[in-house]
N, C-alpha and C positions, 0 to 999 in steps of 0.2 A: 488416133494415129495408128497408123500399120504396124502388126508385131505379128503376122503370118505368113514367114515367111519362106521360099521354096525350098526345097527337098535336095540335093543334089542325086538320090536315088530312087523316088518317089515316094509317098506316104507309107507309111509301113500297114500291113493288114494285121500284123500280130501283135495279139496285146496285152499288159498285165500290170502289175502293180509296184510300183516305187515308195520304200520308205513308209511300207505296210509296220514295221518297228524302226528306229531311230539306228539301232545296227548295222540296217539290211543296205544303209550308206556309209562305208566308213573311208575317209580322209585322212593320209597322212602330210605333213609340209617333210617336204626334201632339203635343207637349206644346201647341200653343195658345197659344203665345208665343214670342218669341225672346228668349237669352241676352244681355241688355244690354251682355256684351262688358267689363264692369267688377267691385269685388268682391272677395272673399276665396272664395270657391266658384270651383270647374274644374267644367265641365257638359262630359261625355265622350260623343258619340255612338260607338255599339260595333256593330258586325254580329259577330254570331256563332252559330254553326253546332255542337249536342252537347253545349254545354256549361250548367249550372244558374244561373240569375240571381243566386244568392246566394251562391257558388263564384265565380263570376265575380269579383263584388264585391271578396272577401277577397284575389282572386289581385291587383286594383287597389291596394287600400287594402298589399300586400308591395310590389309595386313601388313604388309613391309613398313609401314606405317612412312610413307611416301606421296608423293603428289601426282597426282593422276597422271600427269603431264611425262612423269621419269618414268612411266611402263609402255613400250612400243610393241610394237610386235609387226609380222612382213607383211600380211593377208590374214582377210576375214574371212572365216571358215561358218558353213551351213550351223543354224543353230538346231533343224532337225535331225541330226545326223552325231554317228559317232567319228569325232576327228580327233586328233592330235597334231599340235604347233606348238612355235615358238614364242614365248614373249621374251621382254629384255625388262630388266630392273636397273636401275642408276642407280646404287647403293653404296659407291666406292668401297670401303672395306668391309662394310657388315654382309656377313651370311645368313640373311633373309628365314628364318623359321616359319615354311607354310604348310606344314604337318596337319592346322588346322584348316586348309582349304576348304573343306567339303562341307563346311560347317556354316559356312557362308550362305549356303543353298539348302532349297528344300525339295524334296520328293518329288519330280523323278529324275531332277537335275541331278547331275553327277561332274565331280571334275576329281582330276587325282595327278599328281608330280609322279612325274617320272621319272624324269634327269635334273640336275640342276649343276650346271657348269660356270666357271668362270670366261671370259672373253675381252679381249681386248678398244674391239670397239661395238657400236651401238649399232643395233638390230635396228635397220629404216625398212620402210615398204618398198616392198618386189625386192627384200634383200637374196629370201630363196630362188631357190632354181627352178621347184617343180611338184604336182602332186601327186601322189599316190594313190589311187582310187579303189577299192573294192566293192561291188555292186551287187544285191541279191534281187531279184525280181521275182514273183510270186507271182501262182496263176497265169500261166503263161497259155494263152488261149491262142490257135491257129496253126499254119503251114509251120512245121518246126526245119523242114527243109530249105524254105526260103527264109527263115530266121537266121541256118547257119548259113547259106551263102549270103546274104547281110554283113555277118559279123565278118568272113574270110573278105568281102569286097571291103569292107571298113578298114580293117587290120592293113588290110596293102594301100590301098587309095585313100584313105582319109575322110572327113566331112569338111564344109563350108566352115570355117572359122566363126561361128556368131557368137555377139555376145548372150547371154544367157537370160532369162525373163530375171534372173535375183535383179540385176543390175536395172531393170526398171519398177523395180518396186512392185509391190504387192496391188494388185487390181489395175495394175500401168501405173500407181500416180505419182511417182518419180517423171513421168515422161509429162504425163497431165499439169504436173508444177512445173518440172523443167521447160516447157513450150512458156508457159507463161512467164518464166521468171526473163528465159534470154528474149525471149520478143520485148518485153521492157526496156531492154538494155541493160548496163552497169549503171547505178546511179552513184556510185560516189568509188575511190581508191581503197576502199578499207579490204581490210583482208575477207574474203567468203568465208561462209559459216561452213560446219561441213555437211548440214542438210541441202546450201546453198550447191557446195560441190558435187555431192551427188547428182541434183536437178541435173547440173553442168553436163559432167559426165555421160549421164543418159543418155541426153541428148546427140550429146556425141556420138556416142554408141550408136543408136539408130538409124543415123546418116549413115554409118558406118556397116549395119545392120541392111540398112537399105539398097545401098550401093551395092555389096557383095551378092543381096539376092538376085536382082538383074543378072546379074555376072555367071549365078549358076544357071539362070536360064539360058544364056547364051556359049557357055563352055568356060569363059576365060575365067574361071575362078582357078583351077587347076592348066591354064594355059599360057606359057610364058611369048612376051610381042617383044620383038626390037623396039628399047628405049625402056619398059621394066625396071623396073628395082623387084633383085628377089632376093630370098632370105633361104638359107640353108636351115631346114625342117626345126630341129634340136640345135641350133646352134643361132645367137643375136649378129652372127656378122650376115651382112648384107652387100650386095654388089649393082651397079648397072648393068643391064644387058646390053651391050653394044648390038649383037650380032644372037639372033639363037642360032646354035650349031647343035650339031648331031645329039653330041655327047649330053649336052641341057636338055634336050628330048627326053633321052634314054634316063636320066636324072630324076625328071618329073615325073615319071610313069613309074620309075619306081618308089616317091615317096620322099626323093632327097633332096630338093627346091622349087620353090612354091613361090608363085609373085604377093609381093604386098601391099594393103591400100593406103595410102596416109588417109591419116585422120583429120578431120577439119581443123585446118587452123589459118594462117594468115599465110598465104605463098606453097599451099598445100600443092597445089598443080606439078611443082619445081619436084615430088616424091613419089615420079611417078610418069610412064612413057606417055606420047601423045595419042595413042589409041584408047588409054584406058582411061585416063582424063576426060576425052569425049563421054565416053560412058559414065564416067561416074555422076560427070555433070546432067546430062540428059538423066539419067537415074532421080537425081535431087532437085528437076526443074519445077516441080510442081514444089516446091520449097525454099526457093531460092532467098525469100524472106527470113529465115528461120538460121538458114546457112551463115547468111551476110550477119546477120545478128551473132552471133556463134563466133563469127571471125571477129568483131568486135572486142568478145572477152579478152584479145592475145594472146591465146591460147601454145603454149608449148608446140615445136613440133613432133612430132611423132608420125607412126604406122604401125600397120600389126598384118600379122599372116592371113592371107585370102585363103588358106586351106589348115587343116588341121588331123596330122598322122597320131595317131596313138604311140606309145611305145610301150614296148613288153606286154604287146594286150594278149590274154588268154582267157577263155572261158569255157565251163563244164554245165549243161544240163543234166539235171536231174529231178527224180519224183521225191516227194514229203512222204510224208505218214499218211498222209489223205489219198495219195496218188496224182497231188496235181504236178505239173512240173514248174519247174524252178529256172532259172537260169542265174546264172553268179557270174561275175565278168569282172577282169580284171585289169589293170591300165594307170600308164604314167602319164600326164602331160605339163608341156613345161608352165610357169606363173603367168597367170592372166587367163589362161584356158578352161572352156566350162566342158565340166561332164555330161551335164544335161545338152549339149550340142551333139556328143557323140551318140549315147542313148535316143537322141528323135530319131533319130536316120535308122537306128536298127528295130524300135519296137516301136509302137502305140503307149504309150506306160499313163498310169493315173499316178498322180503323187497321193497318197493317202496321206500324204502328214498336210495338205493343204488348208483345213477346215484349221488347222493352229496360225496358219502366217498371221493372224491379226495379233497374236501374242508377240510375235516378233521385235518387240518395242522394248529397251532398254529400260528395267525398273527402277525409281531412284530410292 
């Protein structure tokens, strides 16, 4: 299956290294609220360093001496990288002692409490708002001219919304089992596994992946049509386009509404103008098997953003001790948005933590 896909500004010539140390990516979660401090919920902020969001979780829910099932948290965070999030504990009145966290792990995993709050209700997925990103890249080889007008063209205009290679798995084969799981169908009612959801997922994603890259080759990724649904950059409210006018123009050019694609599901067509429907379907025709299958699951509806703004992005180059140069980059974007979609569009970058994704598997 295809996972190469277009540029909206073309290939980058310059290039360097990603995630050369586990720091040189660090992630923060935004939740968008603060912990009201009262409750039967522990809201746990965590920094850690090599270790799997969902491993993590389970090591919580031993200590608390709780059921795996009572520790949630909103988003899975890179296990290469330095991040900090939220979990949630169900513990109604006990104050949870995880002073011994770290203890849990061994060399060069790292994890360490850092807040730990009361809250009223329970931490679900996509409860945050947004991530935090800081970025080092090393060995930065090429035109550093046309690097920064990259980053100034990115900063205002955006990239293509894709989802990001995590979400099909390592070597593709999220996408390699998910083709095979939905071409089979549902075979019975029972609730999906969450390896079964992931496949799902992917797959979805892809379509969605697929569809959008068409769109950059033709403009209307960042181009809003009479009959559109578009979404306000940083903001979930959403509107029809009846009519584009002036002002929706001047809007989009600067980065403040962007149309969006639904994502496959049963009556998907109905999210979404009759120009861009043509295309998306022509986009999927060489899959229409896969799709029709897809719709079968009954799948929720949804849609997500055809383009994607940074916010608060800034960045500084500069030379190491050795005299190579660096670049550091910095940026918010809201939940569901990958980093690595921004970074293709401005560098060439190698992930150096790649030769570990095979570790990537939760130990039990």
């Amino acid at each position: 299956m295809n996972t190469e896909w277009r540029y909206a500004w073309s290939k980058p010539a310059v290039t360097g290294n990603l995630k050369t140390y586990a720091q040189d990516f660090y992630v923060e979660e935004q939740l968008g609220f603060e912990p009201d401090g009262k409750g039967e919920f522990c809201f746990v902020f965590v920094e850690k360093e090599g270790v799997n969001t969902d491993f993590l979780a389970k090591r919580l829910a031993q200590i608390a001496g709780i059921a795996p099932n009572k520790v949630t948290y909103s988003g899975v965070k890179d296990r290469h990288a330095c991040t900090r999030q939220w979990f949630c504990l169900h513990v109604l009145n006990q104050e949870p002692d995880l002073s011994t966290i770290q203890e849990a792990f061994r060399e060069p995993e790292s994890v360490r409490v850092i807040a730990q709050l009361r809250h009223s209700k329970k931490l679900r997925t996509g409860t945050h708002s947004a991530n935090r990103f800081v970025i080092r890249l090393r060995d930065i080889q090429g035109d550093l001219d046309d690097l920064e007008g990259r980053l100034n063209l990115i900063k205002q205009a955006g990239v293509p919304n894709y989802y990001g290679p995590q979400r099909f798995g390592i070597n593709g084969n999220n996408l390699h089992h998910g083709k095979d799981f939905v071409l089979k169908g549902r075979q019975s009612r029972r609730k999906l596994t969450k390896t079964e959801s992931f496949w799902l997922s992917a797959i979805r994603s892809w379509c969605f992946n697929e569809a959008l890259s068409d769109q950059v080759e033709n403009g209307m990724w960042m181009r809003l049509c009479d009959g559109d649904i578009a979404q306000f950059q940083h903001k979930d409210e959403q509107f029809r386009v009846k009519e584009v006018s002036a002002l929706m123009h001047l809007s989009v050019l600067r980065g403040g509404i962007s149309p969006v694609l639904p994502m496959i599901s049963e009556g998907w067509e109905a999210g979404t103008g009759a120009q861009r429907e043509q295309v998306m379907k022509a986009s999927l025709s060489d899959s229409t098997d896969l799709v029709d299958a897809l719709i079968a699951f009954d799948l929720s509806r949804d849609s997500r953003l055809a383009r994607l703004v940074p916010m608060n992005m800034a960045w500084e180059l500069l030379n190491d001790s050795e005299g190579n140069t660096q670049l550091i980059v910095e940026f918010s974007l809201t939940k569901g948005c990958f980093a690595t979609s921004i970074l293709r569009e401005m560098i060439d970058f190698t992930d150096k933590s790649a030769e570990k994704f095979h570790e990537n598997i939760d130990r039990e």
